[in-house]
N, C-alpha and C positions, 0 to 999 in steps of 0.2 A: 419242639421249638415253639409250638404257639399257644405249647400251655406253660411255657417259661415267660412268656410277655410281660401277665397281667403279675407274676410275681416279680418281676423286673422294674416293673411301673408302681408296684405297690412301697420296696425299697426308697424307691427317690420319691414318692411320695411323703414318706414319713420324713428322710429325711428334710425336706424342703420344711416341713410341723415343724420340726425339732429347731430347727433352726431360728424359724420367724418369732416362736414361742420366746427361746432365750435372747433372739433382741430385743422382745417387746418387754420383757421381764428387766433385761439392763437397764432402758430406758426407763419403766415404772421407777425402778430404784433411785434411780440418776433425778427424775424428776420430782419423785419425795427427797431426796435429799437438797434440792434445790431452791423444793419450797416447804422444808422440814423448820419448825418456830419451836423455840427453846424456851420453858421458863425454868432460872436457874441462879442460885445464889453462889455467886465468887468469891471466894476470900481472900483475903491477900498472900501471897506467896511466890513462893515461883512458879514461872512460866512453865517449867514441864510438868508441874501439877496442876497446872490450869487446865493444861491439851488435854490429861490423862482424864482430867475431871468430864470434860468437854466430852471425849470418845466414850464415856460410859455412859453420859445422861442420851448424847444423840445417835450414838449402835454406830457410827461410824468411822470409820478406822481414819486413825490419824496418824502421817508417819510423819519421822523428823531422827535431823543428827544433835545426837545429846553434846555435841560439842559446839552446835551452834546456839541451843537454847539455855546452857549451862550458865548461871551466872546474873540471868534476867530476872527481874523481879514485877510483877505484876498486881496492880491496886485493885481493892475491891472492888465488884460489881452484881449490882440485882437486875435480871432481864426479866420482863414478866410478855409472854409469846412473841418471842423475837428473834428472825431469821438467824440461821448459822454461821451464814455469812456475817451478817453484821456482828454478831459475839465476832470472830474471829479477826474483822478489821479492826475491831475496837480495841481488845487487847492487844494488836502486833502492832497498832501504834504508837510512831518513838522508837521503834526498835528496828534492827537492820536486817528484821525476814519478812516475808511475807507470804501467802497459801498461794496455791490454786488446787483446783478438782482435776483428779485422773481417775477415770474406771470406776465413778462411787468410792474411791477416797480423796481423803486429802491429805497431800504434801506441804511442809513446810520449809521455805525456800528463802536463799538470802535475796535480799528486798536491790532489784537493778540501782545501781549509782546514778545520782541525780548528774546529771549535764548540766555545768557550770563556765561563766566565765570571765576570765580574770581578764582587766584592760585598766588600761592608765600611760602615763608617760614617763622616761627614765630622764633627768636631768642632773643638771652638776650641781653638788650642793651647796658650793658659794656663792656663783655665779648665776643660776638659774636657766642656764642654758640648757633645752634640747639638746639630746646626743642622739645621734644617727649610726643605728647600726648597730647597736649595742645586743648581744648575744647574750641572747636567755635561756639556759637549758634547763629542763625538766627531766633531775636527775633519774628519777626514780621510772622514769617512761621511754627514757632514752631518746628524747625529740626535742627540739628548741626551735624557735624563732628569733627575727632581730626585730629592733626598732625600724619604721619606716622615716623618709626625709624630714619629718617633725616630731620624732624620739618616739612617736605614738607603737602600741604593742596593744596583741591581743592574742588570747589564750583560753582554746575552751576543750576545758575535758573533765569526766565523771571523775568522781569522788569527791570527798568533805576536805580534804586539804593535797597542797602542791608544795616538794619542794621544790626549790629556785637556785639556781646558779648564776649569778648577772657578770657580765664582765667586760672591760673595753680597754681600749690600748689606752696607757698614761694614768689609768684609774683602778682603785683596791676592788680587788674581787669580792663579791657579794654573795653570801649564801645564807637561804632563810627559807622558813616553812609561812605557809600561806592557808588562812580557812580559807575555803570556795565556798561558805555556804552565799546565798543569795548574791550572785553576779560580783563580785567587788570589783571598785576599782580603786584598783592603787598606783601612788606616783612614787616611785623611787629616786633616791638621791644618792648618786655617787662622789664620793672623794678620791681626790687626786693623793696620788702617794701611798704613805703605809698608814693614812689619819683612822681612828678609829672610828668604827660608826656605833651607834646604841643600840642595843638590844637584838643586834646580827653580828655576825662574826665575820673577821676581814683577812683575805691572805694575798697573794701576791696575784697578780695579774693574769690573764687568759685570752687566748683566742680562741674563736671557731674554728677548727679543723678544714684545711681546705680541702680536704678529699670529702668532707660533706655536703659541698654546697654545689649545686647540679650549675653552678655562673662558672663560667672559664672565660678565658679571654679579657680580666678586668683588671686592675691595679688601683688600690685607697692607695693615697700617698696624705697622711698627714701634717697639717702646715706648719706645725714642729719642726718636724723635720727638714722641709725647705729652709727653716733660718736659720738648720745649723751646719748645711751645706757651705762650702765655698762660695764667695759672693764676688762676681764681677763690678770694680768699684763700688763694693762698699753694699751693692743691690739685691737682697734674697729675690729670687726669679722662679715662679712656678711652672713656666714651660722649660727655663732650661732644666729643673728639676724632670720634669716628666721625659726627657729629651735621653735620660739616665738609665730610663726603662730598656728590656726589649722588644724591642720590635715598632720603636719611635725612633728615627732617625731626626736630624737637623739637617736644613737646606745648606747655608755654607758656614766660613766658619763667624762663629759669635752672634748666629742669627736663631733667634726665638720661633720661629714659625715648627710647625709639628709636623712631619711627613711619616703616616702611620702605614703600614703593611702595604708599600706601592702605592699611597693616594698623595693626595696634591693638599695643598694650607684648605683651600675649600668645602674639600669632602670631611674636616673637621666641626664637627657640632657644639661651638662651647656655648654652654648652656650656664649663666651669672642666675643665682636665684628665679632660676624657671626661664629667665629672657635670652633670645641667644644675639651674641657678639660678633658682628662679621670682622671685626681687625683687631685681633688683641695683644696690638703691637703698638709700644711705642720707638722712638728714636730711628725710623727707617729697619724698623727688624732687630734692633737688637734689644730691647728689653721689653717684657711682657707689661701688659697693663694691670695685675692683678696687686693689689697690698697686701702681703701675706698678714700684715695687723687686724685683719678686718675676715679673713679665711678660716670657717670655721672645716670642711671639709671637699673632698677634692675624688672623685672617681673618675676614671677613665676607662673605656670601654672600646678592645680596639676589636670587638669582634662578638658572635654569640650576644647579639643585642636583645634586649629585651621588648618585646611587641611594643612598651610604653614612648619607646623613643625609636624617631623617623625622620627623611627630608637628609639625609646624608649619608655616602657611601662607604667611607672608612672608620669612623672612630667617633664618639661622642664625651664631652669634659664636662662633668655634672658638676659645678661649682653652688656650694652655700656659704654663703655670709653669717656674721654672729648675729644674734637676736638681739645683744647688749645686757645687759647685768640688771636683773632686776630689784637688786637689794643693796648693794653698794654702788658708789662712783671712784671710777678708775680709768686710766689715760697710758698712753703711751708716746714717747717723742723720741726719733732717732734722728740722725744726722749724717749722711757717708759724702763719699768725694762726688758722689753724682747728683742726691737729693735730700732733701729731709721730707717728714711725715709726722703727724700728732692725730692721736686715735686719742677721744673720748669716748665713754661709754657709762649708762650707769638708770636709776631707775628715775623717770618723771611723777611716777606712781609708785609706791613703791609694794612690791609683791603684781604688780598688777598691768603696768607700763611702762615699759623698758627702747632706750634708745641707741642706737651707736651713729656716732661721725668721724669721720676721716678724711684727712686732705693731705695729697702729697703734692710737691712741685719739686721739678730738676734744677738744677742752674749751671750748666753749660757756658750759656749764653753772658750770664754774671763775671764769670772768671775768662771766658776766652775774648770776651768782645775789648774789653780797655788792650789786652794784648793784639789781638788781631788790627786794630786801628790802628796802634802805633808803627805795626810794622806795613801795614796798607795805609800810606796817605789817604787813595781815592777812595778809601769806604768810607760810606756815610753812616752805616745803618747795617748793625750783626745782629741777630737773635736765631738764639737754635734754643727749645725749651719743650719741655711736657707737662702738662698736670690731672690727678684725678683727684676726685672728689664720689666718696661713697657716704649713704646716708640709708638709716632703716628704720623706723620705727613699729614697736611689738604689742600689741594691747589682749590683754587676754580679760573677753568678757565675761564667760566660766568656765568652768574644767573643761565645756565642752566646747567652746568655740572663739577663737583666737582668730587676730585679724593683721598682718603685714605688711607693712608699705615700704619696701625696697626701692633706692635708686642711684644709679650710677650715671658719672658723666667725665668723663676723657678728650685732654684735647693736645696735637702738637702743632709747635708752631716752626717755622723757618721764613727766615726774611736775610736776605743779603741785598744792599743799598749801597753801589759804587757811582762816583761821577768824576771821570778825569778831564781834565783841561788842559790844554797846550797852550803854558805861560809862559815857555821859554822864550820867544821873541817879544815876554811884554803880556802883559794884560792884556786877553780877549773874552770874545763872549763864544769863544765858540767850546764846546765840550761833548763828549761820550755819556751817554746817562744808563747802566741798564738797573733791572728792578723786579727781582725774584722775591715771591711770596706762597709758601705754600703750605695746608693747614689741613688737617682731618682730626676727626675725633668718632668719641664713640657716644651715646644716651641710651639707654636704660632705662624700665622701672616696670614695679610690677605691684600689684595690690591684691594678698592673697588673702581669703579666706578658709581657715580649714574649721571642719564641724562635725562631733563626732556624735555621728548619728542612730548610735547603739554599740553597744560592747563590742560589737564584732564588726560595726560597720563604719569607716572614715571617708569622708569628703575631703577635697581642697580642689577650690574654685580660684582662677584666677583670671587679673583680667593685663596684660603686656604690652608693652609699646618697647621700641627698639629701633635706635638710628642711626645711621654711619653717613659721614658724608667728608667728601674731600674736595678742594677746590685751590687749584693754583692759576696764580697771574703771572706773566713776563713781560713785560713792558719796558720796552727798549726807546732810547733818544739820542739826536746828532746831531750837532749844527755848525756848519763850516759854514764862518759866511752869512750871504745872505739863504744859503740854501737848506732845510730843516726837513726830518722826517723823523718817522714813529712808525710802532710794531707792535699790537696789544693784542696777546694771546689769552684767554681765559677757558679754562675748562671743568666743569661742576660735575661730579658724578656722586653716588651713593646710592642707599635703597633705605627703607621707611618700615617697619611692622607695625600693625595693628591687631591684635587679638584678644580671643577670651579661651581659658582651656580648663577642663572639668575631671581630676581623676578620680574615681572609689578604688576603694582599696578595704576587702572583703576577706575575713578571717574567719569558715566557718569552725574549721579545725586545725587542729598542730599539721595536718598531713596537705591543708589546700590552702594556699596563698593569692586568694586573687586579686587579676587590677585590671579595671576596663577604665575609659575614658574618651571623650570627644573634645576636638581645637576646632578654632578654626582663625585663621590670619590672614591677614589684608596686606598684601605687599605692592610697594611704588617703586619701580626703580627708572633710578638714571642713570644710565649707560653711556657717559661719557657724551656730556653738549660742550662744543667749542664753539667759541665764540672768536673772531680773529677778525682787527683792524688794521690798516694800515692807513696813511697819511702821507702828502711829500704839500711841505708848505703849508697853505689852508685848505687845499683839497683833501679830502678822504677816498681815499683807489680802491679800495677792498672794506665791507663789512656786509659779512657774513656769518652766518648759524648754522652748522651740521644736521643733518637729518635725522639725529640720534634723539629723541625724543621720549619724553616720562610714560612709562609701561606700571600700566596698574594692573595687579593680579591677584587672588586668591585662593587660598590653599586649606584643605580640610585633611581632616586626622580622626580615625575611628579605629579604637584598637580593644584588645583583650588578650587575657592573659592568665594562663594557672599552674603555680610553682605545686608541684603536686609526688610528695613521697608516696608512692606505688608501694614500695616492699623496705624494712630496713637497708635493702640493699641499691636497690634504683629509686633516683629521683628524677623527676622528667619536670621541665618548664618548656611550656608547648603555649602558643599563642600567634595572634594575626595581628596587622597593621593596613588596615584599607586608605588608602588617602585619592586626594583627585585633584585639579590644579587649574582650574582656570583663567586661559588669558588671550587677549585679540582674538574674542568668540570663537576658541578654540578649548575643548576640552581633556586631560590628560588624568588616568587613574590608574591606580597602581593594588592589586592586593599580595601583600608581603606578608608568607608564611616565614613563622618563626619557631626554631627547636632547641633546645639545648640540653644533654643528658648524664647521668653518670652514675655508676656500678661502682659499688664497689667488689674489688677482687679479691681475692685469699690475701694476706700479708697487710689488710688495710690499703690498697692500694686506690686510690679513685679515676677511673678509665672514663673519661669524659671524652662528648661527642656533641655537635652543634650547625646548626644549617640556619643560615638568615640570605633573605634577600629584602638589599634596599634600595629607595628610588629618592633622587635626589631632583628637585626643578629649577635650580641656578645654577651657573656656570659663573665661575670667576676664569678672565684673561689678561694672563701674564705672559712677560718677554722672558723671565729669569727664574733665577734658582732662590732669590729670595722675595717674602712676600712685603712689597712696595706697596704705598698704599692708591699708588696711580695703576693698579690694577683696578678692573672695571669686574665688579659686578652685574649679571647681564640671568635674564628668567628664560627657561625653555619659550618656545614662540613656537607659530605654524611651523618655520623652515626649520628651527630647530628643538631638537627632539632634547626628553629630561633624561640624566644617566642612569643610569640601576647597575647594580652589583649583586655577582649570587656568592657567598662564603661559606666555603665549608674547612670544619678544624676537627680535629681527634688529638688527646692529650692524655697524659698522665700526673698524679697530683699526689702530694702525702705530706704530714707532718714531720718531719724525721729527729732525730736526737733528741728524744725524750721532748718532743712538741716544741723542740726549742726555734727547728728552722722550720721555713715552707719551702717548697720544693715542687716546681712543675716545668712541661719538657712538650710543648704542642707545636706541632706541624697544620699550614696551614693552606689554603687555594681559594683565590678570588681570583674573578673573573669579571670584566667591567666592559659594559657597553654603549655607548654615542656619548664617550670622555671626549670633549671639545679643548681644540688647540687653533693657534692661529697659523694661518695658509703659509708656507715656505714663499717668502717675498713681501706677507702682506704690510701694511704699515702698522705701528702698534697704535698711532693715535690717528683714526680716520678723520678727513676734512671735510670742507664743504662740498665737495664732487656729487656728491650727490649717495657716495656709497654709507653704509650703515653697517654696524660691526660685524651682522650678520654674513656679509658678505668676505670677511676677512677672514673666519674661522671652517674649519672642519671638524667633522665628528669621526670617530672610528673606537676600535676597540683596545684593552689593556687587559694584562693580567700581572697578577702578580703571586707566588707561593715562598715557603721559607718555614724554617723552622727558627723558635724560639726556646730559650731554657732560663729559668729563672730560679735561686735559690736564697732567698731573703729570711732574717732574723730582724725580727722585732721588736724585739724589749730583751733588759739587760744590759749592762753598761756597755756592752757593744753592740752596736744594729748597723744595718746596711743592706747590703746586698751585690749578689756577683750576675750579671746577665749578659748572654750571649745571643747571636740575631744570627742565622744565615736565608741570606733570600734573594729571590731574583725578582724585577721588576721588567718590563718591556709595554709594548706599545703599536699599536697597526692603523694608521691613521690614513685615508684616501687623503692626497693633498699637499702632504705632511713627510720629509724625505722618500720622495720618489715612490713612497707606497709601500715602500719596504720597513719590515717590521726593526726596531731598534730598541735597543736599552733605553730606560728612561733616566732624564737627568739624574732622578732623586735615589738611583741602583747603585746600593755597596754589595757586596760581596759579602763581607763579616763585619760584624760590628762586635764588641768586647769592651762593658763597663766594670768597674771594680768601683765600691761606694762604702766607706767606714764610717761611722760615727762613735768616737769611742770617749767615753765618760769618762776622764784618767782621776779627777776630784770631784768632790761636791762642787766646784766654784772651776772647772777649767775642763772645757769639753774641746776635742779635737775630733779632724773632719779631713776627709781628702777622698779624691775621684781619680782615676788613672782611667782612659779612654783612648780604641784603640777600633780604626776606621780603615778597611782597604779602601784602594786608591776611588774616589769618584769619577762618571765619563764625564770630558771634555770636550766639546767640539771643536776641532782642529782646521783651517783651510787646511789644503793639499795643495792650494797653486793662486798666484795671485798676478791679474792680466790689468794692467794700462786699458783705461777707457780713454775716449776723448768727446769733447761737446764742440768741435769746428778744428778749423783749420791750425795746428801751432805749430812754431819754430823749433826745431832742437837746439838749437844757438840762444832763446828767451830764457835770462834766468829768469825770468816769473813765470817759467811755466811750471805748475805741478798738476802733472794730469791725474784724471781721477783713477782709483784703482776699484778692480773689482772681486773677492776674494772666490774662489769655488769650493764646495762642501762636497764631497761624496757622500757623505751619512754624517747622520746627526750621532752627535755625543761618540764619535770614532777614535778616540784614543783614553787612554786612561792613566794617571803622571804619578801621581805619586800617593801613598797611605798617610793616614791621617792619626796623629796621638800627642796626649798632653797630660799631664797630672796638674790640680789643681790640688792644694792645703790651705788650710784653715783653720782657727784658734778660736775660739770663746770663752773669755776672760769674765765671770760670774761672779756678781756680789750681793749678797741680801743683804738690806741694810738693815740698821735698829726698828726704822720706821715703817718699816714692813717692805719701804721699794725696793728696787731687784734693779742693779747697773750692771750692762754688757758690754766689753768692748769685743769686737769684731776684725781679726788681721785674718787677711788672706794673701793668698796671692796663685794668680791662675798661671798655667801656663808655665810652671814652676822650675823645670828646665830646659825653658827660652827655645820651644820648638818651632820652626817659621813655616808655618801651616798656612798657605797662600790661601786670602782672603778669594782671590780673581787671579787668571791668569788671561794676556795678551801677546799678542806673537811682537817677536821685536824685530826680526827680520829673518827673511829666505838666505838659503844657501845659495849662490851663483854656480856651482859644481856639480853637488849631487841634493839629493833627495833628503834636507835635513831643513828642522824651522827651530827657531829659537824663539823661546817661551821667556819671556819675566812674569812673576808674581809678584802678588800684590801680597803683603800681611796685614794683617789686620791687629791680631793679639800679637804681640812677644811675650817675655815675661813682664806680668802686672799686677804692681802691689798695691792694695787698700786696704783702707779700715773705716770703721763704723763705728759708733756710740749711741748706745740706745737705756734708755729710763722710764721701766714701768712706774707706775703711782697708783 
């Protein structure tokens, strides 16, 4: 054994030589070959005899595929002692290989694809309009992106060219190859119809596939389509368009407000070019404030929100406006039973500054008031009326930055003016006066900049203001005699914005879609100031101000966001929403994660999944089921807390019939917490007592789940859609029926829309809606008891004492189901001169269904256990028509 040692040791001796030897020998090599100088005359030829040449003057082996270098041709060159390297960068330039070193030889390898990026804007090519949304796929990669809110796109991936696929509803499909060399950017233009474009080839229309896109929960409805809907007198209406949807109910009947997945008109976010809307109602609820003339696009979002948008707990209404025509002038004028409107538009610059204006007004007031006088002596003074006024101006200083100045202003009015007199014994002075006046509107406006701040990377800065305000007077007079008195109520309320908000919007690749961004807003509200005098003779007996006083507050927005393709098969858009609320040196913050996902599974199918939680910090309080505008806007405070909502949805999604229909089917659960209601008893308009609305209301909890299915067609002489709703809404309010939990007013059961729009000629489009609503709850007395305020006779006929009704539960019975078909005509003409005449017949309600507007008890049974209900209608059958004249 111990004379095996030293031959043991002498073995791995050697071997350790052997080894160090042959690395320091690879390296010698490696290191002459690295600083090996060539002199050496090139002639022109081909490239494989360049290398061949190359490999014999410098002993170094050079490999390569003859199918890669086949075909190149290479220009003379004299090196006189010059690196290996440098001969070999110098002839492989211009060409798509390139070397590197393995082992002491060298490889010739294809040369990596340069990262490129395509960016520009897609617009309409008559008109010069942005388009929003526009789907651009990159056939050959199998990945696409859209246009963002201002048509802007961006696109970056290797190689020297892209093909394109472009395409939008209403517009010829677009396919074309693209160089990538050096970033380009290009604007594309589409045509409407089958118009030919130059030098790209054009075929029929396309979507994006909704089992692609990881958004659920959303609905584009474009404003096309609102005006070829059924119109109540005469009125294309975008909320009751949306109202059409699943999973948007309507408060009662012919009332505009939006009650999405169990939330209230409040927890809606309508968002008018960036500003948001608190009453986008005219005529007491029944017609929306939007001109579909001036609507260039319309999202809704009733769930699976995106980090970008916050501050509301059920649903958000992205509304854009047209930019105006930056190369021609052109108008619109229509005229129905309710209103007329004239929309201009057209370039002040032309390529460069573009305008639009629009003013509508109702007239009501015109046609009813000479009738309503005649048949009322004692009126003095009718007016019932609305008007809006939109206005935008677009200046684009260069490709890269463009500047808008949007603004909107809405107003309704109502005034009734009676004075009776008792002149049957003769001329006196004595008379009845009273004197209703009551007014709200909405202002607007916003001034945007957007600036594109490299191929991949977009700004838009803007800066919002937003104001609502409502204000009614009652002013009552009487004077018998020498003895005279007075009653003067006034009550002012509304709320004010003031902000600046900043989004980017960051495309490094086809697979990340980012968006971060910071607000912040300054809000005033007034929550309902009454003012209330009274008088007897020339003394004044009562004047007084309620304790309700102007609350200033502050609200901040910090969000991010990344739509992000993981695998061809999952796409995830995952992102935050921090925000904070300051008011009555009290501070409130909220961070809201956001997810939303989707696989697709065997059969193409898209399995979508989604988690959002939002916080909202104002409360609107209302007495009813429809949104009045004498509902009071009111800011979380110390005593009361801001709401939040947590939603979660899971769904299914696919193109089906040769991509003709879309098809989706999602189940959903929200959960809502300190949803504020007013106290069982309170008053709805507090006084001077000293009490403040805070003390009228409670807070407690809501849920709401249900399932949705939707199967809509797009394009093609027939479009529409079929949508089903089922879901449950309820409510647990301390305060609030006895504490026991209840269905909520705004709880159907099923909801069932059918919606056509069918092309029958070039010149004659038809339209019709069949809707179909189980019954709504009602709140029922169960028993109604004689009060008394002192001593009275049963023998006085002027007694009627007062009565007191009793409620066991709120919203306790449920009467009757709800259904109606509307039809409609669109009578189409182009004329020589290029203008386009519509006439417009409808008629809603088509076989005269009497869908109680309200219901009231008419009287108790004296026997047994029975009440008698009358209803109120509202609709019967109701026909209009419209006339309208593009230019």
């Amino acid at each position: 054994m111990a004379a095996g040692k030293p031959m043991f040791l002498q073995k791995v001796t050697m071997r350790h030589f052997i080894t160090v030897y042959l690395l320091f020998a690879w390296l010698t090599v490696n290191a002459q070959n690295a600083g090996q100088k060539l002199s050496i005359n090139i002639p022109a030829g081909s490239l494989e005899a360049t290398l061949k040449l190359l490999e014999q003057q410098s002993r170094t082996p050079i490999s390569y595929e003859l199918t890669r270098v086949r075909g190149i041709q290479v220009k003379a060159h004299l090196y006189i002692d010059t690196p290996l390297e440098k001969i070999l960068t110098d002839i492989l330039k211009g060409t798509p290989l390139d070397y590197k070193q393995k082992g002491g030889n060298i490889l010739i390898i294809a040369r990596p694809a340069s990262v490129n990026t395509l960016s520009g804007f897609i617009e309409d090519a008559v008109s010069g309009e942005k388009l929003i949304g526009v789907s651009i796929i990159m056939t050959q990669l199998q990945g696409g992106t859209t246009t963002n809110n201002y048509g802007f796109y961006s696109i970056t991936v290797p190689g020297d060219s892209l093909r394109l696929q472009i395409s939008y509803i209403g517009y010829s499909r677009l396919d074309t190859v693209i160089s990538m060399n050096g970033d380009p950017r290009i604007n594309f233009k589409l045509h409407t119809g089958s118009r030919q474009l130059e030098a790209v080839t054009v075929s029929g229309t396309r979507t994006i596939r909704i089992q692609e896109s990881s958004q659920m929960s959303s609905i584009n409805l474009p404003a096309a389509q609102v005006r070829s809907l059924p119109r109540l007198l005469g009125e294309p209406d975008l909320l009751k368009a949306l109202q059409l949807m699943p999973g948007v109910k309507q408060g009662t009947e012919g009332s505009s407000a939006l009650l999405i997945r169990g939330g209230t008109p409040d927890q809606n976010l309508i968002l008018l070019d960036g500003a948001p809307l608190y009453h986008p109602m005219h005529l007491l609820g029944i017609f929306s404030t939007f001109n579909t003339s001036v609507l260039k696009d319309v999202t809704l979002y009733k769930g699976a929100f995106p980090a970008r948008y916050g501050g509301r707990l059920s649903s958000v209404v992205d509304i854009s406006t047209k930019d105006g025509n930056l190369y021609e002038h052109h108008g619109e004028f229509s005229v129905g039973l309710l209103s007329t409107q004239l929309t201009l538009e057209g370039p002040l610059k032309k390529g460069k500054t573009s305008y639009v204006i629009s003013g509508r007004r109702s007239y009501p007031d015109l046609i009813a008031s000479p009738l309503v006088k005649s048949s009322q002596e004692d009126l003095q003074k009718f007016s019932l009326f609305f008007y809006d006024l939109n206005a935008k101006i677009h200046h684009q200083f260069s490709e890269r930055d463009k500047l808008y100045l949007s603004f909107y202003m809405g107003k309704d009015k109502l005034r009734i003016r009676d004075r009776y007199s008792d002149d049957i014994e003769g001329p006196t002075d004595n008379y009845d006066l009273s004197d209703l006046n009551i007014q709200w509107g909405n202002i607007t406006g916003t001034l945007r900049w957007t600036h594109v701040i490299s191929p991949k990377l977009f700004a838009n800065t803007m800066l919002i203001g937003s104001s609502y305000k409502f204000s009614t007077g009652i002013h009552t007079e009487n004077k018998y005699d020498s003895d005279a008195s007075s009653n003067t109520l006034k009550l002012n309320s509304g709320i004010r914005d003031y902000g600046i908000k900043t989004d980017i919007d960051y495309r490094p690749m086809p697979a990340h879609a980012i968006k971060m961004g910071a607000a912040y807003m300054y809000r005033r509200f007034t929550p309902g100031i009454i003012h209330m005098k009274q008088t007897e003779g020339d003394e004044t007996t009562q004047d007084s101000v309620n304790n309700n006083r102007n609350i200033p507050a502050g609200e901040m927005d910090l969000y991010a966001e990344d739509d992000w393709e993981i695998t061809s098969r999952l796409k995830l858009n995952a992102g935050f929403h921090l925000s904070g609320f300051s008011v009555q040196d009290h501070f409130y913050h909220s961070l809201q994660p956001r997810a939303s996902m989707r696989f697709l599974l065997p059969g193409d199918w898209g399995l979508k999944a989604s988690y959002t939680r939002m916080t909202q910090y104002i409360h609107l309080l209302a007495n009813n089921s429809i949104s009045l505008p004498t509902d009071l806007w009111v800011p979380a405070t110390k005593k009361v807390a801001p709401q939040q909502a947590d939603q979660f949805a899971l769904g299914l999604a696919r193109n089906v019939f040769r991509n003709r229909y879309e098809f989706s089917a999602e189940v959903y659960y929200k959960k809502m917490r300190q949803v504020a209601e007013y106290k069982d008893g309170a008053e709805y308009l507090t006084t001077s007592k000293g009490d403040t609305w805070q003390e009228q209301i409670a807070s407690g909890t809501g849920r709401s789940y249900g399932l949705e299915v939707l199967l809509q067609k797009k394009t093609g002489r027939l479009t529409g859609w079929l949508g089903y709703t089922w879901a449950v809404s309820d409510r647990n309010i301390p305060g609030v029926n006895y504490g026991h939990t209840f269905y909520y007013k705004y709880d159907r059961r099923h909801d069932f829309h059918l919606v056509t729009i069918y092309k029958l000629r070039k010149n004659i489009e038809l339209s019709g809606s069949w809707t179909y609503q189980s019954a709504s709850p009602f709140t029922v007395p169960v028993a109604r008891y004689e009060g008394t305020t002192g001593p009275v006779s049963p023998n006085d006929p002027n007694n009627w004492p007062p009565t007191v009704d009793y409620i066991n539960n709120r919203n306790n019975v449920r009467i009757a189901a709800y259904h109606r078909l509307d039809l409609g005509v669109n009578f189409i003409k182009q004329k020589k001169n290029g203008n386009v005449r519509t006439w417009n017949i409808s008629a809603l309600n088509a076989y005269n269904r009497m869908n109680p507007f309200f219901y009231y008890v008419k009287n108790y049974s004296d026997n047994n256990a029975k009440v008698t209900l009358n209803g109120l209608v509202l609709l019967p059958l109701t026909p209009s028509f419209s006339y309208s004249l593009k230019f």
